[in-house]
Residue, then its C-alpha position, 0 to 999 in steps of 0.5 A: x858892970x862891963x869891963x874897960x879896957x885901954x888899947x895902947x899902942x902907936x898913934x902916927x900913920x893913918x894905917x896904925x890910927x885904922x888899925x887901932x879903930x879896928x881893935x876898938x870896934x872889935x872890943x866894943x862889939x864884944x862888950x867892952x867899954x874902951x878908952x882909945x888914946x887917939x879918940x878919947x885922950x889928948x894929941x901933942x900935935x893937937x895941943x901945940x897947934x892950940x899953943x898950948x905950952x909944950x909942958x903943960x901940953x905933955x902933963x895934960x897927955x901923961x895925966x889923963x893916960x894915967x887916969x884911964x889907965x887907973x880906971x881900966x881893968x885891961x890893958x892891951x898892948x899893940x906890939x905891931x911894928x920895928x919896935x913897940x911904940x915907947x908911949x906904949x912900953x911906958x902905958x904897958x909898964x903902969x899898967x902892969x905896976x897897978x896889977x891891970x890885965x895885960x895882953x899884947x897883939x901882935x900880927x907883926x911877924x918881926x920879933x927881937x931875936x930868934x922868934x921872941x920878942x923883948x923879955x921885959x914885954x913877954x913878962x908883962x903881958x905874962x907870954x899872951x900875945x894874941x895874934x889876930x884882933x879875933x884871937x883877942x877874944x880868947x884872951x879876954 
């Protein structure tokens, strides 16, 4: 049965969306069934444009993240960016709550303070940060 894996990260420049098809592409070549929030999920934009009430709209995404997340045996985390993306933090932090594998990737060279990034993602992710979508197979 092959494994599935959640890529969870930033979903709103057309470079992080490139970015995250990359990843996905990479992990599926390998094997890997995925669950892609900004292919297989829900966007808010998507949804409010349908008028979709904005309540019911932010359930229906928090719903089905947290399905996939359940039924995902791997979590990766895209940490690229200032800061990690917040609707990653939280997808990271359930993960991490239901004993899923968590691994980051991190081909950003901008970190917290002194070259480590915020103590609460490194321990989450048990300090496996692969710095390279390939470097990503050695984690897996």
């Amino acid at each position: 049965m092959k494994k599935r894996i959640y890529i969870a990260g930033p979903l709103f420049s057309q470079a992080e969306l490139d970015f995250n098809l990359k990843v996905d592409e990479f992990l599926t070549e390998l094997g890997y069934d995925t669950f892609l929030p900004q292919r297989d999920g829900h966007l808010l934009a998507d949804l409010i444009v349908t008028n979709e009430p904005k309540y019911n709209a932010i359930k229906k995404i928090f719903d089905l993240d947290v399905e996939e997340i359940i039924k995902s045996d791997i979590l990766i985390f895209i940490m690229d960016g200032r800061v990690p993306d917040e609707g990653a933090c939280v997808e990271l932090g359930i993960a991490f709550s239901l004993k899923k594998e968590c691994i980051g990737l991190k081909t950003d060279s901008r970190y917290l303070m002194d070259n480590l990034d915020n103590p609460l993602i490194l321990g989450a992710i048990r300090g496996r940060a692969a710095k390279s979508i390939t470097e990503l197979k050695n984690y897996l």
